[in-house]
C-alpha positions as CSV (number, residue, x, y, z in Angstrom):
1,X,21.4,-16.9,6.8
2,X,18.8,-19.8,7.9
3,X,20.6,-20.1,10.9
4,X,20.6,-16.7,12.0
5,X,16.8,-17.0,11.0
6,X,16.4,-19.9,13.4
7,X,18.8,-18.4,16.3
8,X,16.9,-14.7,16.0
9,X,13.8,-16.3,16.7
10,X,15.1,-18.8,19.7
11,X,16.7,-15.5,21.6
12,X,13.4,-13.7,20.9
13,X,11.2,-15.9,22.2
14,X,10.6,-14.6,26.0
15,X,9.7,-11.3,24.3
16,X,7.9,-12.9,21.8
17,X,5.3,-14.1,24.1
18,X,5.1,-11.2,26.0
19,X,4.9,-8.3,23.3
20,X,2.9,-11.0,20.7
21,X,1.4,-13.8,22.3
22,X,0.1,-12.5,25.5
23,X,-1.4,-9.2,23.8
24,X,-4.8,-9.0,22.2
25,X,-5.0,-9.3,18.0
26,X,-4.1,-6.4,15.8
27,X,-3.2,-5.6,12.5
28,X,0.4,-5.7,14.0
29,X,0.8,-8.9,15.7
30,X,-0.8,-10.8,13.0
31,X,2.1,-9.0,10.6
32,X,4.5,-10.0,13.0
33,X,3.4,-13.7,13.5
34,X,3.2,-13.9,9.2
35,X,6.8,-12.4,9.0
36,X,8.2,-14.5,11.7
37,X,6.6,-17.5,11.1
38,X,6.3,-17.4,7.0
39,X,10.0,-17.2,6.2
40,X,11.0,-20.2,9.1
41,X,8.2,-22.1,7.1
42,X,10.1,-21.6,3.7
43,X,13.3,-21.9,4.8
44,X,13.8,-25.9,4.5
45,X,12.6,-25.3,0.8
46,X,14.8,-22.8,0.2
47,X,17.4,-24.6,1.7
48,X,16.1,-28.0,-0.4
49,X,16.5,-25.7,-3.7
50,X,19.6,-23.3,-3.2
51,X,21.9,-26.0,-1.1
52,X,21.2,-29.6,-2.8
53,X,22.4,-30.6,-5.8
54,X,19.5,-31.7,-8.7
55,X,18.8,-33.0,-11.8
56,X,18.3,-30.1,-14.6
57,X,15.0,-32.1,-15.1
58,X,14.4,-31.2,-11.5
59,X,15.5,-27.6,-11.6
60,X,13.8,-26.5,-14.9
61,X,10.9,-27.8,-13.1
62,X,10.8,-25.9,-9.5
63,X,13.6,-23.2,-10.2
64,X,11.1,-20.4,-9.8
65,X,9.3,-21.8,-7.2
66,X,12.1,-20.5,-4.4
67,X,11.1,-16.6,-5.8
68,X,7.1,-17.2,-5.5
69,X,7.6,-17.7,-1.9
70,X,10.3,-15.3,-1.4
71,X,8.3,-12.5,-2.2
72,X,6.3,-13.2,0.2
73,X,9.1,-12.7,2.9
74,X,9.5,-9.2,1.8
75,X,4.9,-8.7,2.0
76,X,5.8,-9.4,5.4
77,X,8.1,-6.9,6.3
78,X,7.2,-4.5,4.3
79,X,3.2,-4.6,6.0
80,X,5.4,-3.9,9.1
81,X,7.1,-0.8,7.7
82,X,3.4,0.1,6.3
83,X,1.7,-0.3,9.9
84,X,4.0,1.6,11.7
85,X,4.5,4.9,9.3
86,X,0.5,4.9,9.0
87,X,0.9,4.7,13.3
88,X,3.7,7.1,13.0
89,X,1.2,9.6,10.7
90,X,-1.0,9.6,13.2
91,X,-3.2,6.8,11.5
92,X,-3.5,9.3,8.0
93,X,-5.8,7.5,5.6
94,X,-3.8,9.2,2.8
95,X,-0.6,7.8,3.8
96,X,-2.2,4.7,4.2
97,X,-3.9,4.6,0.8
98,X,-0.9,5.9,-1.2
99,X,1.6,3.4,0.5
100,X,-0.6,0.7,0.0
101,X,-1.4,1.2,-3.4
102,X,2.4,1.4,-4.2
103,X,3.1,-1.3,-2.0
104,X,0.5,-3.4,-4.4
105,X,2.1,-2.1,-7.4
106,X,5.5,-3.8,-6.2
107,X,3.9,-7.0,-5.4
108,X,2.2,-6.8,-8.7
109,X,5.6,-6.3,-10.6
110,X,7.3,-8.8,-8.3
111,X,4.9,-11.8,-8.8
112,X,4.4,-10.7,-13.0
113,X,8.6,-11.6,-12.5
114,X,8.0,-14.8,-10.6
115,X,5.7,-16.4,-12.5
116,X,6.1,-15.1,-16.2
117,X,8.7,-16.0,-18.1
118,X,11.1,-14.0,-17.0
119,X,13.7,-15.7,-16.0
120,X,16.0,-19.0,-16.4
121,X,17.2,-21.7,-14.4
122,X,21.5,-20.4,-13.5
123,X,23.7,-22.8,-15.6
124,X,25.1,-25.9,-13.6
125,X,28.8,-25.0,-12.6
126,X,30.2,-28.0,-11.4
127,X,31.8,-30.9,-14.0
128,X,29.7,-32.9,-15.3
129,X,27.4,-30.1,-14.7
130,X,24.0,-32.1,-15.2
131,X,23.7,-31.5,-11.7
132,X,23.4,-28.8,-9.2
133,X,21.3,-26.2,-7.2
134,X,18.4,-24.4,-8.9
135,X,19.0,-20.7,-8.9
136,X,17.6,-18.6,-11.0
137,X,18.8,-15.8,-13.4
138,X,17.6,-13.4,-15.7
139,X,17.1,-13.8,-19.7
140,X,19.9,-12.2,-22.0
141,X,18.6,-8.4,-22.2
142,X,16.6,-8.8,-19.2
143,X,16.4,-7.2,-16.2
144,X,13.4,-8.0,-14.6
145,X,15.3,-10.2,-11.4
146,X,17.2,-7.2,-11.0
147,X,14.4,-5.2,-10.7
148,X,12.5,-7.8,-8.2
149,X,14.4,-6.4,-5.9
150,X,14.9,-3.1,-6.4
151,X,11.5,-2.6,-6.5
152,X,11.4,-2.9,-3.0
153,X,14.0,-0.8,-2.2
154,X,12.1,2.3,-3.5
155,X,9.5,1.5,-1.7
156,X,11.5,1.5,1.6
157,X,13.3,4.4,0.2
158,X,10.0,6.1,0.3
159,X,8.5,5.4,3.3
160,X,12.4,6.0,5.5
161,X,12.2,9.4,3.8
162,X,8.8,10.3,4.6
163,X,9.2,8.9,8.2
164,X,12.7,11.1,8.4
165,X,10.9,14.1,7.3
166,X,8.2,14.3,9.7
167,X,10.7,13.5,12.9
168,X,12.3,16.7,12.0
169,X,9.0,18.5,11.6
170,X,7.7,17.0,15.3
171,X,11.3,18.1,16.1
172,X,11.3,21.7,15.0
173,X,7.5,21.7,16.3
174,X,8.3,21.0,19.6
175,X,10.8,24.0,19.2
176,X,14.2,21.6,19.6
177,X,12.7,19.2,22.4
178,X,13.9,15.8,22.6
179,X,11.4,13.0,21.4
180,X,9.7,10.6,23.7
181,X,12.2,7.4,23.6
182,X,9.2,5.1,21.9
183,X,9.3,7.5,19.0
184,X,13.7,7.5,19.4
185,X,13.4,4.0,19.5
186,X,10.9,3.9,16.6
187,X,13.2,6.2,14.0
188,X,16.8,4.8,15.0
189,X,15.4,1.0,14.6
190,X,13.2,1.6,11.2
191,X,16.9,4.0,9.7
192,X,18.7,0.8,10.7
193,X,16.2,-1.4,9.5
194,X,16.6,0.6,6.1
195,X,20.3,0.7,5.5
196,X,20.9,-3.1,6.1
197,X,17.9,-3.7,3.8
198,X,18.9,-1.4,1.2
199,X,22.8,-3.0,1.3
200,X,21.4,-6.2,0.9
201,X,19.3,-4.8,-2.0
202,X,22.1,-3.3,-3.5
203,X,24.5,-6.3,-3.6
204,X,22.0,-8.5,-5.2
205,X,21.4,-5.9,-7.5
206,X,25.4,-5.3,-8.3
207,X,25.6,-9.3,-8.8
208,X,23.4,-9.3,-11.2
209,X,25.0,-6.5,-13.3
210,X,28.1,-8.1,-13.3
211,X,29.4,-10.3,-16.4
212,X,30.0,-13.4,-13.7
213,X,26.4,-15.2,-14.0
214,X,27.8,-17.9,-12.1
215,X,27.9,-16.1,-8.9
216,X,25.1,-13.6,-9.3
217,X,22.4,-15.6,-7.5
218,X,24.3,-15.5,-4.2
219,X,22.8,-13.1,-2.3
220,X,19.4,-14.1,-2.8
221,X,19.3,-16.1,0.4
222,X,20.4,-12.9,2.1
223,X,17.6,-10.3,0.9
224,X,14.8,-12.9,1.7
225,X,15.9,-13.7,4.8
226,X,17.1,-10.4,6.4
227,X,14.3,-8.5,6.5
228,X,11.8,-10.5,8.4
229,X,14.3,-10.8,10.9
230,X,15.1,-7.0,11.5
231,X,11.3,-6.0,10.6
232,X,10.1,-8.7,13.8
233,X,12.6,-7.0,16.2
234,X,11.9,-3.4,15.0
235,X,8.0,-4.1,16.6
236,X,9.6,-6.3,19.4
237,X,11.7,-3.3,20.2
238,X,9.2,-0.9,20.5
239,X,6.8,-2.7,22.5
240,X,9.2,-3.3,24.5
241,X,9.9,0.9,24.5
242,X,5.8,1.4,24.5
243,X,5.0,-0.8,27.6
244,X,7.9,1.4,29.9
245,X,6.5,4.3,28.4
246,X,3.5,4.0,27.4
247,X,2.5,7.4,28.1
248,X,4.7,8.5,25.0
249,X,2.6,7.0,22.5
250,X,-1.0,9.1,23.5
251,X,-1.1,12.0,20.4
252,X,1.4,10.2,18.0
253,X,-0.4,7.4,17.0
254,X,2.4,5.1,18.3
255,X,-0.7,3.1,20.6
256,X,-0.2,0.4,17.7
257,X,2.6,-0.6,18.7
258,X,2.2,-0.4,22.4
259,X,1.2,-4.0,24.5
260,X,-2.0,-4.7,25.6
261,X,-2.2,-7.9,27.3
262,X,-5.2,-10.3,27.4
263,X,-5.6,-10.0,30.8
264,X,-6.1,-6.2,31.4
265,X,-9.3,-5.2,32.4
């Protein structure tokens, strides 16, 4: 999964610096440089802690440590999902407010997992097993890891349904008309976006509800990784959209998403 972190961001790169780089700063590009830039930073640690084997000195002492700044992989994209339904509600302060404030609640959960003592190091499985990678599991009776991340699958699961539901009402609205292709763009991406995040979310959930503890950490790498990656080419792709039809954004509150380089007048 680190490499496909690493090669997403190499075959991005001309966009990048058109769509991010060249524009002037908003809310979105400095969610989009945090997601992209945040989980490429964490990777070698994660990589350090997941793929090397280490003392159970070692582990007991920085087992959680991988989770702390995990989370904040998922902050990233999920401020990306939170930008673009607030754009998509045309800028609605309520929206705004209510997905922020449960967006803060699952942060709040998600760190009170990280940092409590919630969780312990995953036994060594290797003979003479006083050595291996740190991952962590839940306690006996627990099942607070397992709800670190599907905490954040309501949330998306909230904001895909909302963002589903008022397509079809702009749809029926505009009496059957097709959509603009920046707001096509913006639903088929953000549904996509959602199913593979919500299968990764799943998996890791269903690892950690089967009786193999061995092999329930697996997926961790996964769900930490994925969703910067998709949530950096979800805005990519629509100001890519915006700037050939940039038109299509004026009413919808799409305009965040749009490109505005630095050197327009």
């Amino acid at each position: 999964m680190a490499a496909v972190v690493v090669w997403d961001w190499v075959i991005s790169l001309p966009r990048e610096w058109r769509f991010i780089w060249k524009t002037h700063w908003t809310p979105v590009k400095v969610a989009y440089l945090f997601c992209r830039y945040w989980v490429m930073a964490v990777v070698p640690y994660l990589l350090y802690c997941f793929v090397m084997d280490h003392s159970l000195e070692t582990c007991q002492r920085i087992f959680n440590i991988p989770v702390v700044l995990a989370l904040w992989n998922q902050v990233g994209s999920q401020v990306i999902l939170l930008i673009r339904t607030y754009a998509f509600f045309n800028r609605s302060r309520y929206i705004l407010g209510a997905l922020s404030t449960a967006m803060a609640g699952v942060v709040s959960y998600q760190l009170y997992v990280a940092t409590a003592p919630e969780m312990n190091l995953l036994p060594f499985v290797t003979p003479p097993f006083n050595k291996g990678p740190c991952f962590p599991s839940s306690k006996p009776h627990s099942a607070h890891l397992l709800g670190f991340f599907i905490a954040p699958l309501l949330w998306d699961t909230i904001v895909t349904t909302i963002t589903v539901v008022k397509a079809f009402n702009i749809r029926r609205s505009s009496g059957g008309a097709p959509s603009s292709r920046l707001i096509q763009t913006f639903l088929r991406e953000g549904v996509f976006y959602y199913l593979l995040i919500s299968v990764a979310n799943l998996i890791n959930g269903i690892f950690y509800l089967q009786p193999r503890q061995v092999i329930s950490a697996i997926n961790i790498p996964l769900s930490v990784m994925l969703g910067p990656v998709l949530a950096c080419r979800l805005i990519l792709d629509l100001r890519e959209r915006g700037s050939e039809t940039v038109s299509h954004s004026e009413g919808t509150g799409m305009a965040a998403f749009t490109t505005k380089s630095n050197n327009s007048n």
